[in-house]
C-alpha positions as CSV (number, residue, x, y, z in Angstrom):
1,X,-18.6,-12.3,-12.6
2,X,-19.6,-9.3,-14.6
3,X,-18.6,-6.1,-13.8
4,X,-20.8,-3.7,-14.7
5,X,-20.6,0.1,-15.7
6,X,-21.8,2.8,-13.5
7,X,-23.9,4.6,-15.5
8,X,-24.6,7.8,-13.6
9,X,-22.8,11.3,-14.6
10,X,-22.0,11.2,-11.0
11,X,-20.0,8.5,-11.1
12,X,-18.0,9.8,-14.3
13,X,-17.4,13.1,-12.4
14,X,-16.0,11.3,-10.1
15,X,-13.7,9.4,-11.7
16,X,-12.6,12.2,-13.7
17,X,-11.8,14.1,-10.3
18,X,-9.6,11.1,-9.5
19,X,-7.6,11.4,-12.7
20,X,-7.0,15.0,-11.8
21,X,-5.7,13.7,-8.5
22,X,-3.8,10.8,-10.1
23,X,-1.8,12.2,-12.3
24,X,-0.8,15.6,-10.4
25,X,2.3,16.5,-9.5
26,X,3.5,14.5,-6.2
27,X,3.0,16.6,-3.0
28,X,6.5,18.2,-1.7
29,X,9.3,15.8,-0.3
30,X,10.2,16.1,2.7
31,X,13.0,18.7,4.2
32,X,15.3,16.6,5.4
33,X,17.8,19.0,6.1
34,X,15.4,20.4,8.9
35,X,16.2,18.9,12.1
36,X,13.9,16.9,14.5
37,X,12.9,17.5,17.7
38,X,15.0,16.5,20.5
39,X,13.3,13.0,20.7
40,X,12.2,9.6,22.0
41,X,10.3,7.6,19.9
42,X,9.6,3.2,19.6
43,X,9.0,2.2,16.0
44,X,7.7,-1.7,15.6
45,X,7.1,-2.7,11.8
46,X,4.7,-6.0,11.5
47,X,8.2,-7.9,9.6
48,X,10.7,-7.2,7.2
49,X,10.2,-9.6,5.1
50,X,7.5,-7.7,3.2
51,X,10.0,-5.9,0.7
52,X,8.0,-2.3,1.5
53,X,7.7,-3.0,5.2
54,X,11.6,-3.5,4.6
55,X,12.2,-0.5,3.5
56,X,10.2,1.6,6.0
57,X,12.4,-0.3,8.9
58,X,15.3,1.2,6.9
59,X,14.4,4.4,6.3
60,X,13.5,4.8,10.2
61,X,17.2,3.6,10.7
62,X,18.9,5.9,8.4
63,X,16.9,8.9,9.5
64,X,17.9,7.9,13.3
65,X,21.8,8.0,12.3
66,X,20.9,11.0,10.3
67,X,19.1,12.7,13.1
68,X,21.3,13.3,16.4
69,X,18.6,15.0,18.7
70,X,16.2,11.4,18.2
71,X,16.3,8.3,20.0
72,X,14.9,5.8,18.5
73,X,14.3,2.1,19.9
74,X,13.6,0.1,16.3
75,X,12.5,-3.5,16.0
76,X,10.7,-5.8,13.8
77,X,7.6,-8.1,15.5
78,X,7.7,-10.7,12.8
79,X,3.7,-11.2,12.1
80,X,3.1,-11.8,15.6
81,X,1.4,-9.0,17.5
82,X,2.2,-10.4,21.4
83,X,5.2,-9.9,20.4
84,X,4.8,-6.5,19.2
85,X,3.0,-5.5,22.5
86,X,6.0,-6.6,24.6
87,X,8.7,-4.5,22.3
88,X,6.1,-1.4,22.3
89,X,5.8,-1.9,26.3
90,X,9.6,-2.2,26.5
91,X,10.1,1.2,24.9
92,X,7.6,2.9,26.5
93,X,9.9,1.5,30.1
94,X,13.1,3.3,28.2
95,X,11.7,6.5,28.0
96,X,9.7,6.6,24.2
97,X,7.2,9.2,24.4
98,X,5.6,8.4,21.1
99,X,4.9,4.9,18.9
100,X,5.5,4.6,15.4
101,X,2.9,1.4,14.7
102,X,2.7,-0.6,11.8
103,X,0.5,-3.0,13.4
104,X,1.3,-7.3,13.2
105,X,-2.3,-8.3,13.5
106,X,-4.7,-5.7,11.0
107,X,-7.8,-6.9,13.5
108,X,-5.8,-5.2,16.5
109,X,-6.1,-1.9,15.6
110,X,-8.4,-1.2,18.3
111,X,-7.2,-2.9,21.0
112,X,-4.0,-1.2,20.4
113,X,-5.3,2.0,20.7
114,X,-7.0,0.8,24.2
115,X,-3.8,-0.4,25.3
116,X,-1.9,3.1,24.5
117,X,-3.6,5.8,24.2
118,X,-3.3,8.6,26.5
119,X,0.1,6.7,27.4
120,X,1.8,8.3,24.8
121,X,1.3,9.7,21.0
122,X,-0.1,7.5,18.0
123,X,1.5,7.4,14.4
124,X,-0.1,4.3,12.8
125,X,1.8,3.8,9.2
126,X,0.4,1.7,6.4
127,X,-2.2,-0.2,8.2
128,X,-5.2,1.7,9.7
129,X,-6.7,1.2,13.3
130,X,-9.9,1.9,12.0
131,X,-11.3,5.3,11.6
132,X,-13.8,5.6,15.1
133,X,-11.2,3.8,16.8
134,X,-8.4,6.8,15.6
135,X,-10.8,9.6,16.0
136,X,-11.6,8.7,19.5
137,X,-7.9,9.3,20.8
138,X,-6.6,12.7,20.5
139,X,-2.9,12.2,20.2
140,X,-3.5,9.6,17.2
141,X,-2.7,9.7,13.3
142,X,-2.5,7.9,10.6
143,X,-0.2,7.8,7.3
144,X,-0.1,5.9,4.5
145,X,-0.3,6.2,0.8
146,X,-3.9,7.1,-1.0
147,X,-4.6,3.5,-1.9
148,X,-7.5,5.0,-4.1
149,X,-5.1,6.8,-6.4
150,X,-3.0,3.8,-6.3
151,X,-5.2,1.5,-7.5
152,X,-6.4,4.0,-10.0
153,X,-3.1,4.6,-11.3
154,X,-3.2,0.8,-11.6
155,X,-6.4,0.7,-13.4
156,X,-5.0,3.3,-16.1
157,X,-1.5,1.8,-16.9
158,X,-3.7,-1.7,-17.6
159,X,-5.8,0.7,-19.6
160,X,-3.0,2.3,-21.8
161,X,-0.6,-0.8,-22.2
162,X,-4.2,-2.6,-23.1
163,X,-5.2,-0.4,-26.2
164,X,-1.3,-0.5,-27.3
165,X,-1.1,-4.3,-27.2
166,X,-4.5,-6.1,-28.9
167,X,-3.1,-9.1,-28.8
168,X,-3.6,-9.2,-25.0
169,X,-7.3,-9.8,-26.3
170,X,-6.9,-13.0,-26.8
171,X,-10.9,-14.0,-27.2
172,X,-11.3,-10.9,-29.2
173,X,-14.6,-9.7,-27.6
174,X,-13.3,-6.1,-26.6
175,X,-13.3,-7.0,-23.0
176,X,-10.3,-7.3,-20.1
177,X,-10.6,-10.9,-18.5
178,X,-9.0,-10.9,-15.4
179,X,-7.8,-12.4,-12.3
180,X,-7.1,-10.5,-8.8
181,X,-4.5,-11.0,-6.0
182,X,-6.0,-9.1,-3.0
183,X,-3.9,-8.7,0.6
184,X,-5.0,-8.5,3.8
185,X,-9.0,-9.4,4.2
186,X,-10.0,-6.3,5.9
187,X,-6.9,-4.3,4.6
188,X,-8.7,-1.3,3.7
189,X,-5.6,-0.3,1.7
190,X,-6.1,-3.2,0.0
191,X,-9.9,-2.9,-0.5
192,X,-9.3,0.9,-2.5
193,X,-6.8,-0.8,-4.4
194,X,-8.5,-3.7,-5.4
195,X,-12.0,-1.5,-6.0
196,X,-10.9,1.1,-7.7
197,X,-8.1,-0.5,-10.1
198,X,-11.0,-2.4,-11.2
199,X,-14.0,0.1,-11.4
200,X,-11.2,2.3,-13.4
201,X,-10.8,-0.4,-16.0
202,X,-14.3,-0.8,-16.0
203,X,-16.1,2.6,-16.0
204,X,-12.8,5.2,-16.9
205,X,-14.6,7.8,-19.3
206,X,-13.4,8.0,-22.9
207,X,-10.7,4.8,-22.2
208,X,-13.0,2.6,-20.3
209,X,-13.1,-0.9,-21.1
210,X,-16.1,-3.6,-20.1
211,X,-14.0,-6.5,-17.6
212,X,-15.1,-9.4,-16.3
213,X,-13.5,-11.1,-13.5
214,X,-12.6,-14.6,-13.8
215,X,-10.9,-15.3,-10.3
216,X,-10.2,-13.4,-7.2
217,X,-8.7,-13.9,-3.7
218,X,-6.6,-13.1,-1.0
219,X,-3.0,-13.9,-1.1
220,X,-2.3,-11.7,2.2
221,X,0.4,-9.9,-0.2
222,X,2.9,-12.7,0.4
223,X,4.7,-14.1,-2.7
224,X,4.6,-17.4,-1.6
225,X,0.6,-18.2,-0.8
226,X,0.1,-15.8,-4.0
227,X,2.9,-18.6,-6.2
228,X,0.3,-21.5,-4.6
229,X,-2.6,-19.4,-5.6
230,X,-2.1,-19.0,-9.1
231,X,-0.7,-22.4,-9.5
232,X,-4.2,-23.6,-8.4
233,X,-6.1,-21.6,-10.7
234,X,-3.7,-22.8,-13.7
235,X,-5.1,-26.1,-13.3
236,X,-8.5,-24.8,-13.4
237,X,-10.1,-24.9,-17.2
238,X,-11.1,-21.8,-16.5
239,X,-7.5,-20.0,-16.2
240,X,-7.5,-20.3,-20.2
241,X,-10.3,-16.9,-20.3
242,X,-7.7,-15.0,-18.0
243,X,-5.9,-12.1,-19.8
244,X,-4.3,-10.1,-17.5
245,X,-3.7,-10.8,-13.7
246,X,-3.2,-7.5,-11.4
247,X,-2.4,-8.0,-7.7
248,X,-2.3,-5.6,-4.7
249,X,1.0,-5.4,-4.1
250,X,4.4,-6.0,-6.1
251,X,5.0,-8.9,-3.7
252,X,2.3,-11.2,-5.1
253,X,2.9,-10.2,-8.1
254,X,6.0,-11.7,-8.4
255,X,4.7,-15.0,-6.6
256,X,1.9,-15.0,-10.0
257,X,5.1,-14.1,-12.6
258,X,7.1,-17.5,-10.8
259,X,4.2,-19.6,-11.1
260,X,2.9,-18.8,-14.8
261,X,6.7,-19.1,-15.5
262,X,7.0,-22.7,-14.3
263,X,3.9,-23.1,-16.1
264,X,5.5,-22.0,-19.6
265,X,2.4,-19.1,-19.5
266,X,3.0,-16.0,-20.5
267,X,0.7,-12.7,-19.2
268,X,0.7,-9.1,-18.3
269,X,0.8,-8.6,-14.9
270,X,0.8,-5.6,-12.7
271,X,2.0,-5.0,-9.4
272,X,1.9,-1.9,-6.5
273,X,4.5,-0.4,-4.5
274,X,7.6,-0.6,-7.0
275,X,10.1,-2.2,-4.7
276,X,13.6,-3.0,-6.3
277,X,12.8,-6.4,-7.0
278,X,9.7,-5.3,-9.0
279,X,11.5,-3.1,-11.3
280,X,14.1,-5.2,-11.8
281,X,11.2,-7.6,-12.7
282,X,9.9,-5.2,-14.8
283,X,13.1,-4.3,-16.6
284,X,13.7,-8.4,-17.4
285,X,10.1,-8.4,-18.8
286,X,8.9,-10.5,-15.9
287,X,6.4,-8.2,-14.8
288,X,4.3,-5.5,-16.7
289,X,4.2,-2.5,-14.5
290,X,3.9,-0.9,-11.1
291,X,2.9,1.9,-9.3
292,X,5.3,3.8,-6.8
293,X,3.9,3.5,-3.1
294,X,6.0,5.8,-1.5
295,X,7.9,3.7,1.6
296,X,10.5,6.6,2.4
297,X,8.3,9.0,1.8
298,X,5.3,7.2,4.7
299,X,8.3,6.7,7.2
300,X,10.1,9.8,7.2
301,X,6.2,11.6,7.9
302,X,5.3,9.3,10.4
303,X,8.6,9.4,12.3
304,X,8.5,12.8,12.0
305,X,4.9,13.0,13.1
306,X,6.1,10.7,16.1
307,X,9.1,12.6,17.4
308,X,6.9,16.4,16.9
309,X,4.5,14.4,19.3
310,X,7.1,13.2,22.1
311,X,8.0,17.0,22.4
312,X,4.9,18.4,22.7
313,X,5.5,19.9,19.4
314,X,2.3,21.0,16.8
315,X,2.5,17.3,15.3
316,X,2.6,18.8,11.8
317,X,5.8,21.0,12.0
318,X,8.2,20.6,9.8
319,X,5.8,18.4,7.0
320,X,4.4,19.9,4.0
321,X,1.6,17.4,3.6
322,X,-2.0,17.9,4.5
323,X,-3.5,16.3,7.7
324,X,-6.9,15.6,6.7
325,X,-9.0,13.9,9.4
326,X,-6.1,12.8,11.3
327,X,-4.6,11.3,8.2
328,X,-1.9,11.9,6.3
329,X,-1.8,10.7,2.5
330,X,1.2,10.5,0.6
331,X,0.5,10.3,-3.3
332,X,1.1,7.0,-4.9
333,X,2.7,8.1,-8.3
334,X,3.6,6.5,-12.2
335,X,6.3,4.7,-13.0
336,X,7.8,5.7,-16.4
């Protein structure tokens, strides 16, 4: 499948505003050494198996021993939302006034909202409720990373590491072949990525290169189902045309890098989130790059968020990030 350049000055505008955006300096850390609210707050993360989901769970733990005036009831719901219901009903029973909710099931975020709202505050973290399902409940947020300035800062290392190395051309018609590792169907995090990492490639002005996509699909950003994936497209004739494989997350990346290594195949690949694994990867030469998605940075927000919540506090004290429709974006940023 082709993809082919926008051709509107519109569209280059655009994409030149989200260059600006990408390569700013990151927004403020947080303070840490300000205190929290006197506090009591459930956190559930959908599992800890998920390297980044891993370390939001720990971050929320070393912020509660960090952070005297907060209780905090933290627990893990291992893919299986039921299960998450019951732990979320079982704080609300032990006092929490707030939920931090990194929902098990991405198809639930409405139902969970049903199910809590007006019960006690919101924070969703990392995977979004839905926008009309989050505006229609007043004590409910949302924070994550700007997926589209991640997967633009993916689009733009594959664009500078591409012009330095033309032997990653290995047709030599001036175009990027390439295959993509998408998570979650109906991940909007993992839509923006996946869109604009490609459309960046594709219609980036000045550096733009033509692309042409020779598989795609969903690997659910598990290493495992994304090692079976790209084994299966290795035996496909059509693997040989693929130049350069990009995946949503740093997770399936290193699921490709296994299978292209059992293989005896050797391409660029390039990950998001730059867990410890992937840059340890990186560093060994097993994968090409990643982009920072900011774990500690999403947890300590959306725990603080939580806590300024369960005391009836203004929900952005203490934060120097912008809420912007009930949404708070931590910037991806470069990995030198």
């Amino acid at each position: 499948m082709k993809i082919h350049k926008l051709t509107t000055l519109v569209s280059c505008i655009l994409a030149g505003a989200f260059l600006l955006s990408a390569c700013s300096p990151p927004a403020p850390q947080q303070a840490n050494s300000i205190p929290y609210p006197t506090a009591n707050v459930g956190v559930s993360i959908a599992n800890t198996t998920n390297p980044f989901f891993k370390a939001l769970y720990d971050t929320y733990e070393s912020q509660s021993q960090a952070q005297p005036s907060l209780t905090l009831h933290l627990e893990s719901a291992n893919n299986d939302q039921a299960t998450q219901y019951r732990q979320y009903d079982t704080m609300i029973g032990q006092g929490a006034k707030a939920l931090v909710i990194n929902i098990a099931d991405v198809a639930e975020g409405e139902a969970v909202i049903n199910r809590y709202c007006g019960k006690v505050g919101l924070v969703f973290v990392n995977r979004n409720p839905g926008d009309k399902a989050l505006a229609k409940c007043e004590k409910a947020y949302f924070v994550d990373g700007d997926a589209v300035q991640g997967g633009t800062l993916q689009g733009l290392k594959v664009l500078e590491l591409w012009k330095e190395n033309p032997s990653w051309d290995k047709n030599h018609d001036g175009k990027i072949q390439f295959a993509m590792l998408q998570g979650l169907v109906g991940h909007a995090g993992a839509e923006a990525r996946t869109k604009w990492s490609i459309s960046t490639m594709d219609n980036y002005p000045v550096i733009g290169i033509d692309v042409e996509q020779i598989f795609s699909d969903h690997a659910n950003f598990d290493k495992e189902q994304a090692r079976t994936m790209v084994a299966k497209w290795l035996t496909d004739p059509n693997f040989e045309q693929v130049e350069v494989i990009l995946a949503n997350n740093d997770t399936m990346a290193l699921g490709a890098s296994e299978a292209l290594k059992q293989a005896g195949v050797k391409l660029p690949i390039f990950g998001i989130d730059a867990t410890a694994e992937a840059l340890n990867a990186v560093q060994l030469g097993d994968l090409t790059a990643t982009v920072l998605n900011d774990a500690a940075g999403q947890a300590e927000v959306s725990l603080r968020m939580a806590s300024n919540l369960a005391s009836d506090n203004d929900v952005m004290s203490g934060i120097d990030y912008k809420l912007d429709h009930k949404t708070v974006r931590i910037p991806y940023q470069t990995v030198k």
